[in-house]
N, C-alpha and C positions, 0 to 999 in steps of 0.2 A: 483603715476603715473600708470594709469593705458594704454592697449593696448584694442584700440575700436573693439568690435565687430562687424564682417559683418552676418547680416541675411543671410539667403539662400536665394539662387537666383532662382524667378520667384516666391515665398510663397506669394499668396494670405492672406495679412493681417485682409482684411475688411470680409472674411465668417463667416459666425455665427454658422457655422454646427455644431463643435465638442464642444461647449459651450453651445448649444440648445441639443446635444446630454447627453452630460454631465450631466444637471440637466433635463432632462424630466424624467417624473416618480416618482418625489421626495416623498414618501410618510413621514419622518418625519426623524429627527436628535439628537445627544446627543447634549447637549447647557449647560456647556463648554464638545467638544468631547476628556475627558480626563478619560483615564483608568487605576481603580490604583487593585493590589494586594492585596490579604488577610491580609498583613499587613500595606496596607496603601503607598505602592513605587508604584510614578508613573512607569506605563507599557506600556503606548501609552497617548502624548499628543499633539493631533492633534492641538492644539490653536497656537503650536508655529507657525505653516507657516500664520498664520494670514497678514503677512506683506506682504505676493504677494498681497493682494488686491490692494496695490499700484504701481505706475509706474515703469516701470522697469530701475534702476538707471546704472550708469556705469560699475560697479561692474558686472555686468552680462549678459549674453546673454539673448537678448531681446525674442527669440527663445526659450531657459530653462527656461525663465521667464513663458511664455504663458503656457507651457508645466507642469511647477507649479502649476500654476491660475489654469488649467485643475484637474490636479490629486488631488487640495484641496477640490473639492467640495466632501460633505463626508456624508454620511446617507444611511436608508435604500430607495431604487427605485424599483419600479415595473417595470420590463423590455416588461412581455408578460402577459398573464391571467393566474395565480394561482404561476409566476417565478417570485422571487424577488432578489437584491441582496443587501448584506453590501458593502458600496466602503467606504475606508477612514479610514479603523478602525485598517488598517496592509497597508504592501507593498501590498498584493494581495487582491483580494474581495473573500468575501463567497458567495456562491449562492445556493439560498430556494427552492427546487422547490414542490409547495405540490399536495401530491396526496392523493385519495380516504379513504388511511387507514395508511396516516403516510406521515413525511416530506422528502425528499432526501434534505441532506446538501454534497456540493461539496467544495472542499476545506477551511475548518476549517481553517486558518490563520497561524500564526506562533504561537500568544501563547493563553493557555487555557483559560488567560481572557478574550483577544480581543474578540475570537470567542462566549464565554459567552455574553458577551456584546452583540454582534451583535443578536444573539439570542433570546437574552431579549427585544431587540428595536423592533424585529422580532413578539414578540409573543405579547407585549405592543399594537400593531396596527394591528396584524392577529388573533388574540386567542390564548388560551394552549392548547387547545382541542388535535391537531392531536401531537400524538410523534413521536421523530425521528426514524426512520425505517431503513434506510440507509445514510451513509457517502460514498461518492463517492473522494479519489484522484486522480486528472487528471497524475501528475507527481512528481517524486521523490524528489523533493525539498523543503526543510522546511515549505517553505511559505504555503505550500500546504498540509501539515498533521500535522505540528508541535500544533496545537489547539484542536484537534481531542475531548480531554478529556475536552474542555468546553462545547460539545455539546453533549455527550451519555456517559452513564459507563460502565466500561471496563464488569460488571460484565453482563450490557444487553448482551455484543457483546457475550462473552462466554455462555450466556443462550441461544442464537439463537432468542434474540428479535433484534438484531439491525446486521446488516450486513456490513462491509466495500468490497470496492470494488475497485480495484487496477490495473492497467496493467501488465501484465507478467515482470516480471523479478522489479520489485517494490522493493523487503525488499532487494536483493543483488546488486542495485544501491545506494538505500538509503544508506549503509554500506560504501560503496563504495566511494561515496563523501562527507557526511556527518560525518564517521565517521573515515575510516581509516585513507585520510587524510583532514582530518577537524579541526586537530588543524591551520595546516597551512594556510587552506583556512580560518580559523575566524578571523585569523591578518590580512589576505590580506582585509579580508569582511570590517575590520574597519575603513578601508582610504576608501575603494571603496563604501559604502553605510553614511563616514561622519562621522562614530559614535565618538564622541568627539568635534564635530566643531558644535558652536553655530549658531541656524539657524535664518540668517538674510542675509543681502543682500549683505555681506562681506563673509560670511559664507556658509551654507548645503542650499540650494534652492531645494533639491529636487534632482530624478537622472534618469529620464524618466519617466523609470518603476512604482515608488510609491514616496512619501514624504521618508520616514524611515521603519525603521524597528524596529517592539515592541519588550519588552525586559522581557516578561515575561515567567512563566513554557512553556516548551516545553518539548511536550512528543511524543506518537507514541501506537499506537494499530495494530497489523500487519494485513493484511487484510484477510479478511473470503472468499472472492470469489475473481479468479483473471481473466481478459480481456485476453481473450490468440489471437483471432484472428477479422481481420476486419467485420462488419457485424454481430455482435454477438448482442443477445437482450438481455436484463433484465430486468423485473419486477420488480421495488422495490417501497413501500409505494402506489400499483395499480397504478405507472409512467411506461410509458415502456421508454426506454431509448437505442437509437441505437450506437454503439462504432465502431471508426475506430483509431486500432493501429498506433502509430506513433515512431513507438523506432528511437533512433539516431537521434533526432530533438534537438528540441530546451532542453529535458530532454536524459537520454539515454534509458527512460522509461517513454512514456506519449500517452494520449490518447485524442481524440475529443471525441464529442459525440454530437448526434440530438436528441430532444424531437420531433418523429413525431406527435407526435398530438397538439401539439403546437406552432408548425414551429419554433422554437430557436435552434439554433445553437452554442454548448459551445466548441470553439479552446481552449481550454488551454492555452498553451504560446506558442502556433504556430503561430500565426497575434495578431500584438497589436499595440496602437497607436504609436509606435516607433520601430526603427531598431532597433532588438534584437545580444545580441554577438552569434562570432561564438566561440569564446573562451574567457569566464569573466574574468576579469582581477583580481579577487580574487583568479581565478582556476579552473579550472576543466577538462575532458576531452574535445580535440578537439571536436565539433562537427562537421556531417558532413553538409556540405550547399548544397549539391548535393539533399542530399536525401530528406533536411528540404522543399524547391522545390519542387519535386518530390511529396511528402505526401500532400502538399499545392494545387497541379493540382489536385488529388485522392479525397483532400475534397470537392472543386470547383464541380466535373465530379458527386460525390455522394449524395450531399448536398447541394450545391447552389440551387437548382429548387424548392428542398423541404424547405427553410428555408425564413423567412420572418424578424427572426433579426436575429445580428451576436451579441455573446457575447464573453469574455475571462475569462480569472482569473486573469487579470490586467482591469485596463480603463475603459471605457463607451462604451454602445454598438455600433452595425449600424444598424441603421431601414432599410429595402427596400432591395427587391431580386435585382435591378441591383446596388444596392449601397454597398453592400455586399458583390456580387461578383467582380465585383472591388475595392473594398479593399483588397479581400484574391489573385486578381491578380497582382495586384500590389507591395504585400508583400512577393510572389511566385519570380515576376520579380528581386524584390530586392536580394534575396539570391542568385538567378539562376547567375545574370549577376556577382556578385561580388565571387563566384565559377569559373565563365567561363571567365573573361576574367583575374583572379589571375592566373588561368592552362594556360590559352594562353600565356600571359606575362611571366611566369615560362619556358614554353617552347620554348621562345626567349632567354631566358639568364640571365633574372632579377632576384633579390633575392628580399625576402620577404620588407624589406625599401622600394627597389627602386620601386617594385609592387607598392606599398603604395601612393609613390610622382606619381607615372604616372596614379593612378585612384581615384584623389581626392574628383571625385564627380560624380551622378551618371546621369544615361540621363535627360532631361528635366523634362519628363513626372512625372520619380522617384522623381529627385531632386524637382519639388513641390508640392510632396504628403506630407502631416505633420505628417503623419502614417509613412512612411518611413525615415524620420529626424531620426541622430544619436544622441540619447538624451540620451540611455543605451547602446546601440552597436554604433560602430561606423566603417564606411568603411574603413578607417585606418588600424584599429588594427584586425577587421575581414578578410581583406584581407591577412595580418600576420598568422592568424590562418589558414589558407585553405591552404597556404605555408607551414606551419610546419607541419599540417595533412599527408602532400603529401611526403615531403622534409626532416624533422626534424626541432632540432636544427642547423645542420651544414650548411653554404652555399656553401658548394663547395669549399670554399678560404684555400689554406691549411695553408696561415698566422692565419687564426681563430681556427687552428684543437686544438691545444694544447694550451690555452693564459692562462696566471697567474691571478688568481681568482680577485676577485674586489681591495683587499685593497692593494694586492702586484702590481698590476699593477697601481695602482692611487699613490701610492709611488716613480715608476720610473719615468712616466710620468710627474709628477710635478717636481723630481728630472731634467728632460728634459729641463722641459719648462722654469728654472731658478730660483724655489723653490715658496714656497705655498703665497709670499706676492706681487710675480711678475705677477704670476697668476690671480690673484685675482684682482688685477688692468687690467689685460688686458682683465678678463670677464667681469669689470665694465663697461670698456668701446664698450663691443660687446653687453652686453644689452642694454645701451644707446644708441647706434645706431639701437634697435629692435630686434637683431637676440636672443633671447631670447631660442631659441631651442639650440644654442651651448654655451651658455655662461649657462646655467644650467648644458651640457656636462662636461663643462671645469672644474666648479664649483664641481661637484659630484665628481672631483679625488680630489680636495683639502680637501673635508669631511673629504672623506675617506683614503686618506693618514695624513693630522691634523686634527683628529674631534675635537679639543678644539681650532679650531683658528676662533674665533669670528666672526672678518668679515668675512670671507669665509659663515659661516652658517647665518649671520643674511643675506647678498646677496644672497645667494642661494634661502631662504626662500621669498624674496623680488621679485627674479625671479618666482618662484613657483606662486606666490600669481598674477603677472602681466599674466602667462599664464592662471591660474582659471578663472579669470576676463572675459577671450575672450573664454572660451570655451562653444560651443555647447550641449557636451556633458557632461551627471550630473555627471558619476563616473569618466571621468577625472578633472573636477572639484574639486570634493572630494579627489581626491591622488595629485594631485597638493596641495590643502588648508592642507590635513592632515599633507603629506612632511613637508611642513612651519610650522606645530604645533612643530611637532617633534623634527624639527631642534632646533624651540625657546623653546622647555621645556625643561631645563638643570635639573628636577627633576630626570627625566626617567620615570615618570606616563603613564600609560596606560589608556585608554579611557575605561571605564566601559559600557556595552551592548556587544551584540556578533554580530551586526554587521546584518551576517546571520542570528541569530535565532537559530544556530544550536549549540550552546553551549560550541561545542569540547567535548563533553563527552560521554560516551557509555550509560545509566544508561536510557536507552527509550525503555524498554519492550522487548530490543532485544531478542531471542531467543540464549541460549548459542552458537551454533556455528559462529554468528554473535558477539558475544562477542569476542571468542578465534580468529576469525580471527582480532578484533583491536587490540589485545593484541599482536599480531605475530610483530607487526610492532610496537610495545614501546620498541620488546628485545634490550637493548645493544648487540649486535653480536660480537664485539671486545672481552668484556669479559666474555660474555656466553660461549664463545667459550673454556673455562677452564672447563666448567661442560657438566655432562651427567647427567638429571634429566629425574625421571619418576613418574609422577603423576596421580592419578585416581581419578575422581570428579564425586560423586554422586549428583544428584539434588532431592530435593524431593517438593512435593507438599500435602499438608491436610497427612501428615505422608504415602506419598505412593512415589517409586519412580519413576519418569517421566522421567527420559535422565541421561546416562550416557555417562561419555566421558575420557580416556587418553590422558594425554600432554605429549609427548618426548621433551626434551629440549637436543640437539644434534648438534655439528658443529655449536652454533650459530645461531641454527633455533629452534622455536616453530613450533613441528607439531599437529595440533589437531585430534587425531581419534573419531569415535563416537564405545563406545562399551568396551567390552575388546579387546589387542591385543595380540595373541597367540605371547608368547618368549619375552615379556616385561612383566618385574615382575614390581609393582609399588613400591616404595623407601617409598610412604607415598599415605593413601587414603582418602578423605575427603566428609562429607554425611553431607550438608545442602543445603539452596534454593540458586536459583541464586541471588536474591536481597542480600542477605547476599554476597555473591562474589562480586555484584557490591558494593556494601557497602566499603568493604577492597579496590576495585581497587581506590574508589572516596577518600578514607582517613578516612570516617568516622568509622570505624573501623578495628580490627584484625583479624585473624582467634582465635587467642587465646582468645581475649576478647568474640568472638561468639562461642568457646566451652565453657566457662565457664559460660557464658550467657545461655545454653544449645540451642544455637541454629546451634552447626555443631557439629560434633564426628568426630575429628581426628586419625587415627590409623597407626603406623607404626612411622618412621622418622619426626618430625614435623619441624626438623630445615631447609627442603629441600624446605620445604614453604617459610620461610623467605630468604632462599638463593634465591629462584626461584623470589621474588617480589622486592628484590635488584637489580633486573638484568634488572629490569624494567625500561625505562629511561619516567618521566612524556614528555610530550608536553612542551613547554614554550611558553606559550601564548602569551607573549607580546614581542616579538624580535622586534627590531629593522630595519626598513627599510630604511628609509631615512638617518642612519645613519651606523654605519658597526658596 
């Protein structure tokens, strides 16, 4: 039994624009578009969404269907004269653009094959002739540099043939969410982008934004030039290329940019054919919608006049200076209004829920633009976000200030309600009459107070699966459908891929004090808090040294210094490369097996090492959500 979807109200079904947008330009495609690894694992295989080409069944929002159909069409397109892009080959697209004495590649993909790939189909129908000259990231986000090493070597970037280029504040966001806490965010990543849920009409349809996400190497080359303010040019490959910063948008470091001499227009993941979050449900920081607005007038007032197509790093373009500017007005109005009237509503009285139920939907005009449809964000949960921005967690209720965490509270409350088998008949029968929103409520204390009582999770799962069905939007699709995996895998398996791309692991060219800052945050603090360690870590390079640095391990805190510190004697000192330390953090080996190996020289205390990586608590990748 499924619960019927309603399309949006006033969506012109019969337009042919974004499906003539879609495929114009096609210049040629992988056939089957399936990407495998060096040793033969597939890493992207686009063949699976094959099944939108059919009608859209019950199972789904006829709306995420279309929105599918959209984001499958996949190869290389010629957008403008000499700018091409990959669509289909990752969640985001790559884009070519060449010039005079070398290529600009903008966002490399998530991993080093796709972007190879892409590449290759690139040079199959353009030539090999010009090489890559510059990598341009628009923002700090996986999708957007995690490929980098399919398309240049690290060894050009450091010879000064090949240049990356990065917005300010780039490698300490990347850190930031990718890596400090990104173990976190790559379980939340794996309900919310699907990874585990077979893709079919029961299943992953896709989630605005992209089909999926590739699951191959993912790396990082830090960048060589960085975009520090609006208005700034560069030269790269004889392209000039004009930048307008946008921190705090849709990345907390991203940037636009114009090819004037070619009239295109590259937003990043400022406008895209869908309402974007203001807080992903994977995680991450608030962002602000004020400002996301704000940036969106500024590209409008600088660039609309001069731009003749509008591209992203998701989607298909827009041809036409007034069809452009009304899409990035449009997508402007959407953020503005669901900022302004969340602070209005806030400033009546309402908390973040009730925000939520009183601005369902947005005005006419909005609610039937297909660009503005909640397909990845959603006015809901963004309206949520711009409340907690403002407000917190707490709503003011001081029955909420202090409440007993999930499992101790779903134990009283079933205890309340007349114990977990009475319950469970009386959610049967709230979903049976529809309300499917509280009978999944009711259901989620019986989990969590009996996770081993059958029907509670195969109902719940059942609920889960009836709410997928009607949703508009793809990632709560995918956390609804995962939920119900969850519930019904009594193995405890984990879904294999990351989801985001982003791995959860440090081991991506960091520079060490981008290392020791994720390290700060694996110390156990409980029982750190017994030792007073002091360590000196020499880094070398071709036998010379390049960075040194001091760790105090004190109170429970890892503090990183760079240098020596006067009045801290070290306990133990150690002189090999960073890759060898990231080597030890990933598992693959010791400090003792890499002095013996002669690739570190330990001197002083060595056991302060092994005491100090005891102390370390790994990530646990695969926790538990839909269950406690």
């Amino acid at each position: 039994m499924t619960t019927a979807p309603v399309p949006g109200p006033g969506l012109d079904w019969d337009d042919p624009t974004d499906f003539a947008n879609a495929s114009r330009g096609r210049v040629d495609f992988l056939d089957p578009c399936v990407i495998e690894n060096a040793e033969g694992r597939v890493v992207w295989d686009h063949e699976r969404w094959s099944f939108l080409a059919d009608d859209c069944p019950d199972t789904a929002h006829p709306s995420l269907w279309r929105q599918g159909r959209l984001n499958a069409l996949h190869g290389l397109f010629e957008v403008a004269d000499g700018v091409y892009q990959i669509r289909g080959f990752d969640v985001s697209n790559m884009t070519i653009v060449e010039g005079p004495t070398g290529l600009v590649v903008v966002d490399p993909l998530i991993s080093e094959e796709c972007a190879a790939a892409g590449l290759a189909l690139y040079r199959k129908n353009r030539g090999g002739a010009l090489p890559v000259a510059a990598v341009v990231y628009s923002h700090s986000h996986t999708d957007h540099f995690g490929g980098v090493h399919g398309v240049v070597d690290e060894a050009d970037v450091k010879a000064g043939r090949v240049r990356i280029v990065a917005p300010e504040g780039f490698m300490e966001e990347v850190v930031g969410e990718n890596v400090v806490a990104g173990p976190a965010m790559l379980r939340r990543a794996q309900y919310m982008y699907g990874v585990g849920l077979p893709a079919a009409p029961e299943g992953a349809i896709g989630f605005g934004l992209g089909q999926g996400t590739s699951s191959g190497r993912v790396g990082l080359i830090p960048p060589t030039d960085l975009v520090t303010e609006t208005g700034e040019v560069f030269e790269l490959g004889g392209v000039r290329l004009e930048f307008q910063l946008t921190p705090g948008t849709e990345a907390p470091a991203e940037m636009n940019f114009l090819l004037p001499d070619r009239g295109v227009l590259l937003v990043a993941e400022n406008a895209n054919h869908t309402l974007h979050n203001v807080l992903t449900l994977r995680g991450a920081l608030v962002r602000d919608a004020q400002a996301w607005a704000s940036y969106l007038t500024e590209t409008i007032t600088l660039y609309a006049h001069r731009s003749d197509v509008l591209i992203g790093s998701h989607h298909w373009p827009t041809w036409g200076r007034a069809e452009l500017t009304r899409m990035l007005s449009e997508q402007r109005d959407a953020y503005a209004y669901l900022h302004d009237q969340t602070v209005r509503l806030m400033n009546q009285g309402l908390t973040g829920p009730e925000i939520a139920e009183e601005l369902a939907e947005f005005p006419p005009q909005l609610a039937a633009a297909w660009h503005a449809r909640g397909y990845y964000g959603s006015l809901s949960h963004n309206v949520k976000a711009v409340y907690q921005r403002y407000m917190g967690w707490f709503d003011g209720n001081p029955a909420h200030l202090w409440q007993h965490p999930p499992v101790a509270a779903a134990r009283r409350y079933v205890d309340f309600m007349g114990g977990a088998d009475a319950v469970v008949t009386k959610a049967r029968e709230t979903a049976a009459a529809g309300d499917l929103r509280f009978a999944a409520e009711v259901l989620n204390h019986v989990v969590f107070a009996e996770p081993d009582h059958r029907e509670a999770r195969e109902l719940q799962a059942e609920t889960f699966e009836r709410l997928a069905y009607a949703c508009e939007n793809g990632t709560w699709r995918n956390f609804y459908l995962s939920g119900a995996r969850e519930l019904r895998d009594v193995s405890g398996r984990t879904p294999k891929g990351s989801g985001s791309g982003s791995g959860g692991g440090i081991a991506w060219g960091l520079p060490a004090h981008h290392v020791f800052t994720a390290l700060a945050v694996r110390v156990d603090g409980p029982r750190a808090a017994a030792h007073r360690l002091v360590m000196r870590w020499e880094f070398t390079a071709e036998d010379a040294v390049v960075d040194v640095w001091t760790l105090l391990l004190a109170n429970g805190v890892l503090t990183p210094m760079r240098g020596e510190v006067p009045g801290e004697q070290p306990q133990v000192e150690v002189s090999t490369t960073l890759d060898v330390l990231l080597g030890v953090l990933g598992g693959r080996t010791t400090t003792a097996e890499a002095e013996r190996a002669g690739r570190a020289a330990i001197r002083g205390d060595a056991a302060v090492l092994d005491t100090f990586f005891t102390l370390l608590q790994p990530p646990r990748p695969g926790f538990p959500i839909a269950l406690p």
